[in-house]
C-alpha positions as CSV (number, residue, x, y, z in Angstrom):
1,X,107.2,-67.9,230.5
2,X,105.6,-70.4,228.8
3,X,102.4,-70.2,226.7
4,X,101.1,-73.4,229.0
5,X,101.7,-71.3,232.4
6,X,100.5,-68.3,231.0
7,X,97.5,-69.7,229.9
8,X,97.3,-71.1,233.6
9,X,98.3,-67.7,235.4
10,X,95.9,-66.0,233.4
11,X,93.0,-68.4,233.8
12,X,93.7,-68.7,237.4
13,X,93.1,-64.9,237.6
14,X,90.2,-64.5,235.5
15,X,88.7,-67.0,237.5
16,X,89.7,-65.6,240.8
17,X,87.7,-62.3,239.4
18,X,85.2,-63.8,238.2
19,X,84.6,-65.3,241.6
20,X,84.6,-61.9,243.4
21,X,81.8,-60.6,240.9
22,X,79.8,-63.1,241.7
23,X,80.6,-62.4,245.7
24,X,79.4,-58.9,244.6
25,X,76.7,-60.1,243.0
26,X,75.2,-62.0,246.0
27,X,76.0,-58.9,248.6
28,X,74.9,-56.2,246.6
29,X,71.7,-56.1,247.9
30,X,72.9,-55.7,251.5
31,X,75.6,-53.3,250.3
32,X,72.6,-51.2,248.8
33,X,70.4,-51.6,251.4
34,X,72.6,-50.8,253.8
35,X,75.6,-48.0,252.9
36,X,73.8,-46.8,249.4
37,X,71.4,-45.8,248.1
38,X,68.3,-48.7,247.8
39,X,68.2,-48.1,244.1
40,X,69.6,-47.8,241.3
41,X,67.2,-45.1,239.6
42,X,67.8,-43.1,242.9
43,X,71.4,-42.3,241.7
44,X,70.2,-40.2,239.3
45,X,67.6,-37.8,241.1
46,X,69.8,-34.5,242.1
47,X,67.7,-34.6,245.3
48,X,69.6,-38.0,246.7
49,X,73.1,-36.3,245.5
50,X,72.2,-33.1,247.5
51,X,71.1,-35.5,251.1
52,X,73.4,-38.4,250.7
53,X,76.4,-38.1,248.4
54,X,78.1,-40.9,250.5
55,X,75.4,-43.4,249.6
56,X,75.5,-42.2,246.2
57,X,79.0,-42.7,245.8
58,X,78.9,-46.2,247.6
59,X,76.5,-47.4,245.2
60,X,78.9,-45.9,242.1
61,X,81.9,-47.2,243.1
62,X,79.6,-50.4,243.6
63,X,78.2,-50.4,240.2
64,X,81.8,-49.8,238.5
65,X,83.7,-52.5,240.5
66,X,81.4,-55.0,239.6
67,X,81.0,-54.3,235.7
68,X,85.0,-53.8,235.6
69,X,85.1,-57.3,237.6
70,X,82.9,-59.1,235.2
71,X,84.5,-57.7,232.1
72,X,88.1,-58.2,233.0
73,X,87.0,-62.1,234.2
74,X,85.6,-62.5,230.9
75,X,88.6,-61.0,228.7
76,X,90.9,-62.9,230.9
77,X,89.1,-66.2,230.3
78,X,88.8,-65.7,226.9
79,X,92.6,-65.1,226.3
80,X,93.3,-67.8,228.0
81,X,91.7,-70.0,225.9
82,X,93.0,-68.1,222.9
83,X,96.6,-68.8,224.0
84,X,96.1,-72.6,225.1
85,X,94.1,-73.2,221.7
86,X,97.1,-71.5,219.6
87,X,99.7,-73.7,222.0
88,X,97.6,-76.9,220.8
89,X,97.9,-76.0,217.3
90,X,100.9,-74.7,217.4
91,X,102.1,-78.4,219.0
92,X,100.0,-80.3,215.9
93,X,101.6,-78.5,213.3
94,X,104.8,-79.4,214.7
95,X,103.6,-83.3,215.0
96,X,102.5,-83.1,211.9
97,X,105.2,-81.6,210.1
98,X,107.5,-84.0,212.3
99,X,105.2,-87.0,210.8
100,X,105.8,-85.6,207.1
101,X,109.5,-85.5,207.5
102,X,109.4,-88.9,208.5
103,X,107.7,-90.0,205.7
């Protein structure tokens, strides 16, 4: 594989999670309201874990799935650009080492 289409593949994926955090983003408030628990400084009373330990671990798995979202979309995006700006200066070396030959 190419450093071009794996610059592609990977921005096209970082992108697609980066898209679903920000789906999570707008519905986590419904997803709070309505299968956990209504806030976040409830998850840590052992009083909710005790009467709703499904709610609690809605609003967990929640929580995780949207950090891990964001942080992969951001790594991804970054080494995509990492791997397209090494392909362009990789490709200018070459043209310019070409143009030096030349000479």
């Amino acid at each position: 594989m190419s450093g071009t289409a794996l610059a592609r593949s990977t921005m096209r994926f970082g992108t697609g999670l980066g898209i679903a955090a920000v789906i999570l983003i707008v519905l986590g408030p419904f997803i709070n309201r309505n299968f956990g628990v209504g806030d976040a400084m409830g998850l840590l009373t052992p009083l909710v874990w005790e009467a709703a330990p499904a709610a609690v671990l809605i609003s967990l798995a929640y929580l995780i799935l949207l950090v891990l979202c964001l942080l992969l979309s951001a790594a991804l995006l970054t080494t995509s650009l990492v791997i397209r700006h090494a392909a362009a200066s990789e490709k200018a070396t070459r043209t310019n080492e070409s143009a030096s030959v030349t000479d």
